[in-house]
C-alpha positions as CSV (number, residue, x, y, z in Angstrom):
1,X,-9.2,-21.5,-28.6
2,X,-6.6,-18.5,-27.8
3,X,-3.5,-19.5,-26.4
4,X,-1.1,-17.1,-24.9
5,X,2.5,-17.0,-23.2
6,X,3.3,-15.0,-20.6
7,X,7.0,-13.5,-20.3
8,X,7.7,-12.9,-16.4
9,X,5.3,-14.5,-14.0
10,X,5.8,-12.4,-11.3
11,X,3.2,-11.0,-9.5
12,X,1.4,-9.8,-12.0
13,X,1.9,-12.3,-14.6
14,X,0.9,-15.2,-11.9
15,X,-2.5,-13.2,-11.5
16,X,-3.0,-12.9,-15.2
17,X,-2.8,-16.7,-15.0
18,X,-4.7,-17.7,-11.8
19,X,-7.9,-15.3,-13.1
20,X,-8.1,-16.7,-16.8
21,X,-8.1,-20.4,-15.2
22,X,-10.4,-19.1,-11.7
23,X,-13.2,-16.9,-14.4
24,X,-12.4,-19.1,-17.5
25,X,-16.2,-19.5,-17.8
26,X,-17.3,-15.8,-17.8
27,X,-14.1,-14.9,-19.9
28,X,-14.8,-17.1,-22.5
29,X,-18.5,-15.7,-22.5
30,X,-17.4,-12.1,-22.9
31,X,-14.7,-13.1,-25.4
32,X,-16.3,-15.7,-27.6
33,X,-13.7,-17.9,-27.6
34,X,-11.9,-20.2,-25.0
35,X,-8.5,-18.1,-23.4
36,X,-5.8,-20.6,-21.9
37,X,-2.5,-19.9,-20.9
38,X,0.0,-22.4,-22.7
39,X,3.4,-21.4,-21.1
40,X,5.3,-19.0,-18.8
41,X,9.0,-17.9,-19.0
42,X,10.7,-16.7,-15.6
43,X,14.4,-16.1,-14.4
44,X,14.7,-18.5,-11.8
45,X,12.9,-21.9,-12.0
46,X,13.0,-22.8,-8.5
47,X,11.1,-20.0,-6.9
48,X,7.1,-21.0,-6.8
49,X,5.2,-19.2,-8.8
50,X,2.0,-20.4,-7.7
51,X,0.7,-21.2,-11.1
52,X,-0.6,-24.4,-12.5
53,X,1.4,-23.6,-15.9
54,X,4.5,-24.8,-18.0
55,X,7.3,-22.3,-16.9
56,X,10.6,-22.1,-18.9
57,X,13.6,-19.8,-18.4
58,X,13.9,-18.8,-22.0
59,X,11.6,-16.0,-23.8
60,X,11.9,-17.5,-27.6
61,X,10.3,-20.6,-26.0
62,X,7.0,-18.1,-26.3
63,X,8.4,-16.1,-29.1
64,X,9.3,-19.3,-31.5
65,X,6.0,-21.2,-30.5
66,X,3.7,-21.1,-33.7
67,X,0.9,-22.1,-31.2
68,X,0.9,-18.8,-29.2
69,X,-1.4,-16.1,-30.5
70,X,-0.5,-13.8,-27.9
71,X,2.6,-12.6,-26.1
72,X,1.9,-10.9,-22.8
73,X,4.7,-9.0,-21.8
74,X,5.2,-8.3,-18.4
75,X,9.0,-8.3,-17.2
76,X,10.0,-4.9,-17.1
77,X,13.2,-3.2,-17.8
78,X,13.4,-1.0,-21.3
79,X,15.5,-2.8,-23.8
80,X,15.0,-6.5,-23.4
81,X,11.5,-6.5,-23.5
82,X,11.9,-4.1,-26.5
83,X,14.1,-6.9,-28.5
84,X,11.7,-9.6,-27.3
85,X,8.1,-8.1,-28.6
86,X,9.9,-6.4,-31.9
87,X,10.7,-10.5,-32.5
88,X,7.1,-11.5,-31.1
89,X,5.8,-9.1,-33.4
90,X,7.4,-9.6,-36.4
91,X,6.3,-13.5,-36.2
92,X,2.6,-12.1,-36.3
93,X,2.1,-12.4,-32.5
94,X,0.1,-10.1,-31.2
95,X,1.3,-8.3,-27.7
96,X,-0.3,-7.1,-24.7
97,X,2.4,-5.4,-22.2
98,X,2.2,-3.5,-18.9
99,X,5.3,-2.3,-19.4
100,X,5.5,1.6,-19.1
101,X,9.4,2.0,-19.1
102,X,9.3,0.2,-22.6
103,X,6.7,2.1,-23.9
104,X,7.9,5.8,-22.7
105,X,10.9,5.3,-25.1
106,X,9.4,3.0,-27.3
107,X,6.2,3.5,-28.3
108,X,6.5,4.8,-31.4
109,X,8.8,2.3,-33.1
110,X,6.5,0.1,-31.7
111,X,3.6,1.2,-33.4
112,X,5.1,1.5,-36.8
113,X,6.1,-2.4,-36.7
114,X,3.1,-3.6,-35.5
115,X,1.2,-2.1,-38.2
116,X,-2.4,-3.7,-37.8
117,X,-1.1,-6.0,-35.5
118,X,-2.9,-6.0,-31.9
119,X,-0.5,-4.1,-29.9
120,X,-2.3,-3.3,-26.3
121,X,-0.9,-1.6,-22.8
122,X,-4.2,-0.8,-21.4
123,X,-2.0,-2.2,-18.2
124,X,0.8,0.2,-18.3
125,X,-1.0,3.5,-17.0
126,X,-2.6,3.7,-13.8
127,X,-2.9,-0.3,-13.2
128,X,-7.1,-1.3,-13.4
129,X,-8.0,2.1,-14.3
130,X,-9.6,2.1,-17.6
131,X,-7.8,5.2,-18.7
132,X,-6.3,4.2,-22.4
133,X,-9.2,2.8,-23.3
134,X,-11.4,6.0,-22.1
135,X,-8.9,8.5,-24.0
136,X,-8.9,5.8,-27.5
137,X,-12.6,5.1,-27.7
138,X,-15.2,6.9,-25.0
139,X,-13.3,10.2,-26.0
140,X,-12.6,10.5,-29.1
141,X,-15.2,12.9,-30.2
142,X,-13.0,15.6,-28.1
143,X,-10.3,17.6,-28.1
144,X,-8.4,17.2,-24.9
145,X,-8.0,20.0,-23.2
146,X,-5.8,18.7,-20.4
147,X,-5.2,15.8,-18.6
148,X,-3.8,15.6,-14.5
149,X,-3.4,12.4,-12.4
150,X,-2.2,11.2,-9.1
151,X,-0.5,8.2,-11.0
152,X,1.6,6.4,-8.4
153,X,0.6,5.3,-5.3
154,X,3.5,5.1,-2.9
155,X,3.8,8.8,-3.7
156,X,0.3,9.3,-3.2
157,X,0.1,7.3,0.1
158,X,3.3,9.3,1.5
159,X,1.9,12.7,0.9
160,X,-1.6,11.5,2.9
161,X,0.2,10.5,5.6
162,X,2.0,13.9,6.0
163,X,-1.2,15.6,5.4
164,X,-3.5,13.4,7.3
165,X,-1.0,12.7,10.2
166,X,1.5,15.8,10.2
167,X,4.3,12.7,9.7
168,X,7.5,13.3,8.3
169,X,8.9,13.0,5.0
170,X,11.7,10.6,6.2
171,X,9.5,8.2,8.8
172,X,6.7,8.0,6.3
173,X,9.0,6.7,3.6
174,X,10.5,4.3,6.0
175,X,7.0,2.9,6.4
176,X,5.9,2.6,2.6
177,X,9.1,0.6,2.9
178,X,8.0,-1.4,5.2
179,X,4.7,-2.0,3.9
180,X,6.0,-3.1,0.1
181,X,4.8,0.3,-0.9
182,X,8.2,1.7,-1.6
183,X,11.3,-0.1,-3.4
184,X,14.6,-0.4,-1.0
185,X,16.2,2.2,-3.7
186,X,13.0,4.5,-4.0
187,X,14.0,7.2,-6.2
188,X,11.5,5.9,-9.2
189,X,8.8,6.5,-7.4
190,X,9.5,9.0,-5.2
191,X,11.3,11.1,-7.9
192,X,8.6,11.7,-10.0
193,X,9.6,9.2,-12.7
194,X,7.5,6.2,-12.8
195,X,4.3,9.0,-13.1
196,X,6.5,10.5,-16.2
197,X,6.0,7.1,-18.0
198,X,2.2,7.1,-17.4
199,X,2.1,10.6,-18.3
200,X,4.3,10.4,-21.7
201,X,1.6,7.3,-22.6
202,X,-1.2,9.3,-22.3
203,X,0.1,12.6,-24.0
204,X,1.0,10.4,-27.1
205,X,-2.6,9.3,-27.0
206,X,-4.4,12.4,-26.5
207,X,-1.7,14.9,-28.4
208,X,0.4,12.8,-30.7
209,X,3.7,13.8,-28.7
210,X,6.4,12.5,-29.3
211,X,8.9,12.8,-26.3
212,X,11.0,10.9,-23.5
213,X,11.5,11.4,-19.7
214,X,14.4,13.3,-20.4
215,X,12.3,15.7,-22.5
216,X,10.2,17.1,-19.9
217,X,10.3,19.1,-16.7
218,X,10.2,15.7,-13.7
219,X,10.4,16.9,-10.2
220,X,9.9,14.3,-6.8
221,X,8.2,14.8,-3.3
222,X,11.9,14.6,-1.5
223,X,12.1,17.8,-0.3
224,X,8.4,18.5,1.4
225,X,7.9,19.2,4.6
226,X,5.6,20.1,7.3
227,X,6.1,23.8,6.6
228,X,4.7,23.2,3.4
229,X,2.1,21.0,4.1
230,X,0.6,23.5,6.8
231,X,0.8,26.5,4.2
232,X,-0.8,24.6,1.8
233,X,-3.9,23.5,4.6
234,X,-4.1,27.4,5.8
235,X,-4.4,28.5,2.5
236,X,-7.0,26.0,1.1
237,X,-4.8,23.5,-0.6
238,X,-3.8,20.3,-1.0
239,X,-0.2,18.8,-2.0
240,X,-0.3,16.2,-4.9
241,X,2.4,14.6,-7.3
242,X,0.8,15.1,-10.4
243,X,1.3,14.1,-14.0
244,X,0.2,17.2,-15.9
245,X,-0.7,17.3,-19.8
246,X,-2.5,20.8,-20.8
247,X,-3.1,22.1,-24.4
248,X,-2.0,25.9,-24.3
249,X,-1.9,28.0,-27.6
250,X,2.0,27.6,-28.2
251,X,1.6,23.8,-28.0
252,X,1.6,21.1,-25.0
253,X,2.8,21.8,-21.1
254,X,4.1,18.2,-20.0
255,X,5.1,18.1,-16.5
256,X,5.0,15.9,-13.6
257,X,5.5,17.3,-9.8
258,X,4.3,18.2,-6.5
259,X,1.6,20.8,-7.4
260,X,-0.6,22.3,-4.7
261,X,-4.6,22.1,-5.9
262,X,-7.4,23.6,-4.1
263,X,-9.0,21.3,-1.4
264,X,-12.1,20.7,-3.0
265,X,-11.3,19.9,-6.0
266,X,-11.9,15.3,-6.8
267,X,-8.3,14.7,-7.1
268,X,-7.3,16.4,-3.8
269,X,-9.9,13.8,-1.8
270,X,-7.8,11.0,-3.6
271,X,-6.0,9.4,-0.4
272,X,-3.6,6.7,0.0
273,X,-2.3,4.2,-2.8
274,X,-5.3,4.9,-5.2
275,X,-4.7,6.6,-8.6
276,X,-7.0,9.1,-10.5
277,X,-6.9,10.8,-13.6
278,X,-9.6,13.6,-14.5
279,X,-10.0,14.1,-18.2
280,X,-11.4,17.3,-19.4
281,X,-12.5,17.3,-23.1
282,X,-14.0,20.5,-25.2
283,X,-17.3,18.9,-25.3
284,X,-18.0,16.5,-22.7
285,X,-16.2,18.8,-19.9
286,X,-14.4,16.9,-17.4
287,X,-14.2,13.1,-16.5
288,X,-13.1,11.1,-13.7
289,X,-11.0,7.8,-13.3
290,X,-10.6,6.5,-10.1
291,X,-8.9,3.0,-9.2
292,X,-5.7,0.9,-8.1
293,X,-3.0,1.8,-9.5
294,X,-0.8,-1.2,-8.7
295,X,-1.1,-4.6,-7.6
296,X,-1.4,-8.1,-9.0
297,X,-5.1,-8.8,-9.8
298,X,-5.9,-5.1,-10.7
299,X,-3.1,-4.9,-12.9
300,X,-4.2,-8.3,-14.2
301,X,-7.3,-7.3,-15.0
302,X,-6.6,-4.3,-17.5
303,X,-4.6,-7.2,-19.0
304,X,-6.9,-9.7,-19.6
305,X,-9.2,-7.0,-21.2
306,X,-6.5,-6.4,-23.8
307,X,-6.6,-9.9,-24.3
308,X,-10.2,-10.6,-24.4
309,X,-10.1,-7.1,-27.1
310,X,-8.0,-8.8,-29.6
311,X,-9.6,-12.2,-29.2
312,X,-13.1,-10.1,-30.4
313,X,-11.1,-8.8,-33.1
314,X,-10.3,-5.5,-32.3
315,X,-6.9,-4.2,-33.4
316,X,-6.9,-0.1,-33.7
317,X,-3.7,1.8,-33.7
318,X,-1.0,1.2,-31.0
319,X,-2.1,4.7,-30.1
320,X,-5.4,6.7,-31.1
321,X,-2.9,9.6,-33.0
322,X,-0.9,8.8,-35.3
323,X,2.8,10.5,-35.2
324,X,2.7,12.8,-38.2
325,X,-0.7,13.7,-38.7
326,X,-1.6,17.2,-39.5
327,X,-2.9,19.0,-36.7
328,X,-0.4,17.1,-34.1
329,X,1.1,19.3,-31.0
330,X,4.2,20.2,-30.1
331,X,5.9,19.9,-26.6
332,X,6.1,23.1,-24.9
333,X,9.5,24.1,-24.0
334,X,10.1,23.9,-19.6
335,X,10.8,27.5,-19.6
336,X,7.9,28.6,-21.4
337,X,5.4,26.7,-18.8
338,X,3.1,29.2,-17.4
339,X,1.8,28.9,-13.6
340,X,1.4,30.2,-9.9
341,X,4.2,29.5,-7.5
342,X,4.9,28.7,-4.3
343,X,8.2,29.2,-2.5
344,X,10.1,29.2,0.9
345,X,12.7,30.4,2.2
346,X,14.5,31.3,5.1
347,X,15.7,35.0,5.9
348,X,16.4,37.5,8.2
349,X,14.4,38.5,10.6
350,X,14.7,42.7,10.4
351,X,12.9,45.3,8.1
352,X,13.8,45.8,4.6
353,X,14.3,42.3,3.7
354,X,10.5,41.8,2.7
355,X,11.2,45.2,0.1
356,X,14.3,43.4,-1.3
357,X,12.8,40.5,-2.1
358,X,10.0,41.9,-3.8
359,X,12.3,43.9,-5.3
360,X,14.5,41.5,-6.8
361,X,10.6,39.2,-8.0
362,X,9.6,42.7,-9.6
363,X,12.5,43.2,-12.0
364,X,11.4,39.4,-13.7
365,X,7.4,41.0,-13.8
366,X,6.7,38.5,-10.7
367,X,4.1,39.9,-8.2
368,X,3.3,38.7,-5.1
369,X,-0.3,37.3,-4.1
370,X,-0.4,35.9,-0.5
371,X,2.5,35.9,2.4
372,X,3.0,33.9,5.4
373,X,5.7,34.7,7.9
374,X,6.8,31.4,10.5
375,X,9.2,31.5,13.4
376,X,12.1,29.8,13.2
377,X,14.3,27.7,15.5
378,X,17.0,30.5,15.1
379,X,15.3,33.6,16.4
380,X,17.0,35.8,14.3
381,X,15.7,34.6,11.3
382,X,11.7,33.6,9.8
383,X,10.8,31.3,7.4
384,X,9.2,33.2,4.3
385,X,6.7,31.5,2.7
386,X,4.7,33.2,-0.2
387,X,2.7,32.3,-3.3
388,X,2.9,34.6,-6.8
389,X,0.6,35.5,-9.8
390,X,1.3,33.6,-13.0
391,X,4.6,33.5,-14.6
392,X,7.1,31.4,-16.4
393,X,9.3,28.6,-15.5
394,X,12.3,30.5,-16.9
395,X,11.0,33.2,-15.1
396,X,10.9,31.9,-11.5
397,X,14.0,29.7,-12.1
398,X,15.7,32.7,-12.7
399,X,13.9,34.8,-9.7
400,X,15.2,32.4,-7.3
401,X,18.6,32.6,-8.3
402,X,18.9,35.6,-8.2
403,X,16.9,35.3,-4.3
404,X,19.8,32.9,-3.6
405,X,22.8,35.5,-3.9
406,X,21.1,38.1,-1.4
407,X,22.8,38.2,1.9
408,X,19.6,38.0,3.9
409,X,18.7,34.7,2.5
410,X,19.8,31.5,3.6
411,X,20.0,28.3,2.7
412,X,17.9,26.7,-0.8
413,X,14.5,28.1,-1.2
414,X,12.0,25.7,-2.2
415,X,9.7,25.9,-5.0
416,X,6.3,24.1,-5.5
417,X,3.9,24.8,-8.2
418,X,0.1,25.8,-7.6
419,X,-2.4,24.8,-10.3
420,X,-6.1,26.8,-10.0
């Protein structure tokens, strides 16, 4: 018999429960052994949890008890959860966590304690889908070329309804809100930051990289709007909030945005709260994950597979590359990122402004590749929207600026980046 303690039996952690005791039969099948649940620790002892285990309100209850094989980590939050499986794991305990905040700065120290201690967070990318587990075992024949995902949902769902409905930004987040899809404070998802935690997971796995939120380029859906959305449909594209990882000669491009994709390609038909990350590998080409993303039983499930993984004995590496290996990537510096771009802006509406801003695009090598003109409320001005050929992030960033000080332009001018 296994016998594991859960730390936070929230909603996840009370379906991680409730499914080991509800499929105990076929678990212990698949695994070989009988899995039971011996304790839970949660912050408030009177709230139901809807579970049918011990609870306590103190972690090293788990952590001290020579009885539990397995920690499950599944509060959230970066550094307590970091003290509390360092401790777990230097009892000999192994851990399974969902906990992508803790492993976006963590990971690595992580790794090196555990040593060949079971360390598993199939749970902390992209909820039920399968994803680490495709990228340490079914791939591993490959070099990864690059890897893109819709990897959070209420983004995902917001940007659906804009496209689907022609809603706005502001009423469709008030009813993500509503629905439990968006936090009161929604700036982690919305921002682009929860997707950087997925992403910085599966760059260590596929590239070795080792690098925090901070490190790369993180950009939200906050400023979209129906302008853009239209461009994007009249130009055969669709608007996503992609996590991006792409091998490129100089090293590795991470970067998590809003990035226009054609219309037919699979992750552009990924509506709503699903997630879906495509996978393309020099010799098997590209592959598809498609799932939840979120929610209690789906996230339970990628956690009782870690579970029922270490139970058959299998430990493996924290993460399939090793920091330090030779042949291991380095991040790509933000300015050196190479794409198409998109951009709006609003001007006025006379001749010669169209020459000075290609002008002022030509002296940074930028060229032009399609042009829309829209009226605007003011009739003396248009909303310029065009896209460009391929150029730097320094490049553009500085383009823009530059677009900013000419007296025919008003206002910000919005960027969005266009991957082919």
């Amino acid at each position: 018999m296994t016998k594991i303690g859960i730390l936070g039996v929230g909603t996840v952690g009370a379906s991680v429960a409730n499914i080991l005791s509800a499929n105990a039969d076929i678990i212990e099948a698949r695994a070989g052994k009988k899995i039971v649940v011996k304790s839970g620790v949660v912050r408030n002892l009177n709230r139901d949890r809807g579970v049918n285990i011990k609870l306590s309100n103190n972690p090293m209850d788990i952590i001290d008890d020579p009885e539990i094989d397995i920690v499950v980590e599944l509060m959230g939050g970066i550094e307590e959860p970091y003290k509390l499986v360092k401790k777990a794991l230097k009892k000999g305990k192994a851990v399974v966590t969902a906990n992508k905040a803790l492993l976006a700065y963590h990971r690595y120290e992580l790794q090196e304690l555990a040593g060949k201690i079971p360390l598993m967070y199939e749970a902390s990318t992209a909820g039920g889908i399968p994803i680490i587990g495709a990228l340490k075992n079914g791939l591993t024949a490959n070099h990864i070329e690059s890897i893109q995902g819709i990897m959070n949902g209420t983004t995902n769902y917001m940007l659906s309804k804009m496209i689907k409905e022609g809603a706005n930004y502001d009423e469709v987040l008030k009813e993500a809100q509503k629905l439990g899809y968006a936090e009161a404070d929604p700036t982690f998802d919305v921002g682009g930051f929860d997707a950087s935690h997925k992403l910085l997971i599966l760059a260590s796995l596929a590239y070795g990289i080792d690098a925090q939120p901070e490190d790369i380029l993180i950009e939200g859906i906050e400023n979209i709007n129906q302008t853009d959305v239209a461009f994007a449909k009249d130009f055969g594209y669709e608007i996503k909030l992609l996590g991006i990882a792409k091998k490129v000669e100089e090293g590795v491009e991470l970067r998590v945005h809003p990035t226009m994709i054609s219309s037919d390609s699979m992750l552009a038909k990924v509506d709503g709260v699903m997630n879906a990350v495509s996978v393309v590998g020099d010799k098997v080409g590209e592959t598809m994950y498609y799932g939840a993303g979120a929610g209690g039983d789906a996230t339970a499930s990628a956690v009782i597979a870690d579970i029922v993984d270490i139970v058959r004995g299998n430990t493996g590496p924290m993460l399939g590359y090793k920091r330090g290996l030779e042949g291991g990537f380095e991040l790509l510096p933000e300015e050196d990122i190479v794409t198409n771009y998109y951009l709006r802006m609003e001007v006025d509406d006379k001749s010669g402004v169209l020459a000075q801003i290609t002008d002022k695009l030509g002296k940074f090598d930028i060229s032009i590749e399609t042009m829309l003109q829209k009226n605007h409320k003011n009739e003396s001005r248009v909303k310029l929207l065009f896209t460009t050929h391929k150029c730097t992030e320094a490049m553009i960033q500085e383009a823009m600026l530059n677009l900013k000080r000419l007296d025919c332009v008003y206002g910000e001018i919005a960027m969005i980046r266009i991957e082919k």
